[in-house]
C-alpha positions as CSV (number, residue, x, y, z in Angstrom):
1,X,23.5,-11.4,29.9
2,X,20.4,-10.7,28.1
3,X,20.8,-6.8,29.0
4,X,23.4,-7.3,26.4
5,X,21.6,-9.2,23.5
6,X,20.5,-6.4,20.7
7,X,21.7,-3.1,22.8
8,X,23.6,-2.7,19.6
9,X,20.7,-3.1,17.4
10,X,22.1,-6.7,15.9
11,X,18.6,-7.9,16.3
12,X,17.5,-5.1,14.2
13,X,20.4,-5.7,12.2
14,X,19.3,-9.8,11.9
15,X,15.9,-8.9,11.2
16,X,16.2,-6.6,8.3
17,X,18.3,-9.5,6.6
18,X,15.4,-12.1,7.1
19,X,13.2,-9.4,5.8
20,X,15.1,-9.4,3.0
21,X,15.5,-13.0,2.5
22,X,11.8,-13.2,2.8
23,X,11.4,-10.5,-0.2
24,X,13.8,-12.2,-2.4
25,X,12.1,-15.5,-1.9
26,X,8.9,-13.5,-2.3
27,X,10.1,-12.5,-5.7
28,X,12.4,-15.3,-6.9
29,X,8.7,-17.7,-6.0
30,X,6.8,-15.3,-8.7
31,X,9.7,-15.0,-11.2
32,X,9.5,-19.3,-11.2
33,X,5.9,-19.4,-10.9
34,X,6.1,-17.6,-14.1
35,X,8.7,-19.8,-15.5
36,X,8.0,-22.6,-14.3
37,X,4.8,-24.1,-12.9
38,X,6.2,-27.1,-11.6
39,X,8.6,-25.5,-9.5
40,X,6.2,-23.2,-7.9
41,X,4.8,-25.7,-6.0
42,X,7.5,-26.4,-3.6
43,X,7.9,-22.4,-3.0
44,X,5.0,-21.5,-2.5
45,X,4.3,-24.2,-0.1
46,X,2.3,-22.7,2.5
47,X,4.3,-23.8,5.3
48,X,7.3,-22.3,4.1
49,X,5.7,-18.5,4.5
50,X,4.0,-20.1,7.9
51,X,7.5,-20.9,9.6
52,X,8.9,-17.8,7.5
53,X,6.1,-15.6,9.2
54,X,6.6,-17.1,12.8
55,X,10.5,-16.3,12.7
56,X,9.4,-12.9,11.7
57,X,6.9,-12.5,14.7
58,X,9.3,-14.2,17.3
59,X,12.3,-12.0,16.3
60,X,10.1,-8.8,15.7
61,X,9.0,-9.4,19.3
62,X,12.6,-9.7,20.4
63,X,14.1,-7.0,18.4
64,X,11.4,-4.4,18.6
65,X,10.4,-5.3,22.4
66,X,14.2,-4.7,22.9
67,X,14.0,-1.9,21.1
68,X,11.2,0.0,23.8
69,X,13.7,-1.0,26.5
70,X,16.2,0.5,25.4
71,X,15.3,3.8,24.1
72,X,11.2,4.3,25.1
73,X,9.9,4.8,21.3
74,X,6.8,2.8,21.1
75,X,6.9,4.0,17.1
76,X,9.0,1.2,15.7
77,X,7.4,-1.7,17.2
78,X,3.8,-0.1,15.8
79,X,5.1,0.3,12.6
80,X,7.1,-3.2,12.9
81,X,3.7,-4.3,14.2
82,X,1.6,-3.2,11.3
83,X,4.1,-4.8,8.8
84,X,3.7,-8.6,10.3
85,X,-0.2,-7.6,10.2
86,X,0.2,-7.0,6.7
87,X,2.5,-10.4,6.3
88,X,-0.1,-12.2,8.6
89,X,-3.4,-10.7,6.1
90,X,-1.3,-11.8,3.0
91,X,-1.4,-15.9,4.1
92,X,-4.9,-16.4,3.3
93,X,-4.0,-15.0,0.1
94,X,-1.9,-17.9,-1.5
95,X,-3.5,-18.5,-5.0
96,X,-3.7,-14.7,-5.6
97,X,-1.1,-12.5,-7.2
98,X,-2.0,-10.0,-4.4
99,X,-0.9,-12.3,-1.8
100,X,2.5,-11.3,-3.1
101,X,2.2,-8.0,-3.6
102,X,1.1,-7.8,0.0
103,X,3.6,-9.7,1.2
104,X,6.6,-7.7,0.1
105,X,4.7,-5.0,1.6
106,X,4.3,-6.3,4.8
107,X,7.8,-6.8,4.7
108,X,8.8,-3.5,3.1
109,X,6.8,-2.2,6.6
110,X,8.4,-4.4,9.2
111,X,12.5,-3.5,7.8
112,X,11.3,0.1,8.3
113,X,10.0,-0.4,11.8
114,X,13.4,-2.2,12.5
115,X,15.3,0.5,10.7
116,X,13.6,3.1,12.6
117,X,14.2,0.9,16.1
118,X,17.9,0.5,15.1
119,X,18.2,4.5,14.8
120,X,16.7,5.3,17.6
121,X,19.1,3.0,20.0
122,X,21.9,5.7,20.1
């Protein structure tokens, strides 16, 4: 049953859509930070991009681990790899504009690895 689960890059396909989610609420936190002080607080909880960032490493592990499996690349899961080192950097951050700025590019990084991972299952 689990030979099954991804071999048609839907992990991949899940994945890029929380990294996604993950950038807009990257974005839509600055854009009311900027607004609105008072709602910042709640997103930019820290334990919000915690649990955000453990989904990201559990399903990056699936997808991308599925991903070698299937096709042999090692390629995506380094790149997918470098992109949640990036997101994981950009948590002691919080406070710091750059925090942000790293963290859509830790994410920009890991949808590529999954991108690439989805291609390359043919």
């Amino acid at each position: 049953m689990f030979a099954k689960v991804g071999a048609n890059g839907s992990m991949d396909r899940m994945a890029i859509a929380l990294s996604g989610l993950c950038l807009v609420h990257c974005l839509a936190s600055a854009i009311f930070v900027a607004m609105l002080a008072s709602a910042g607080g709640l997103l930019l909880d820290p334990i919000i991009h915690e649990v955000g960032l453990t989904f990201a490493i559990g399903l990056g592990m699936l997808a991308l681990g599925r991903g070698i499996v299937d096709h042999g690349f090692m390629m995506p899961s380094a790149v997918g790899g470098l992109g949640l080192g990036v997101m994981a950097g950009s948590l002691g951050l919080h406070g710091d504009q750059m925090g942000t700025v790293y963290t859509v590019l830790g994410v920009a990084i890991l949808a590529l690895g999954h991108d690439l991972n989805r291609r390359a299952v043919i």
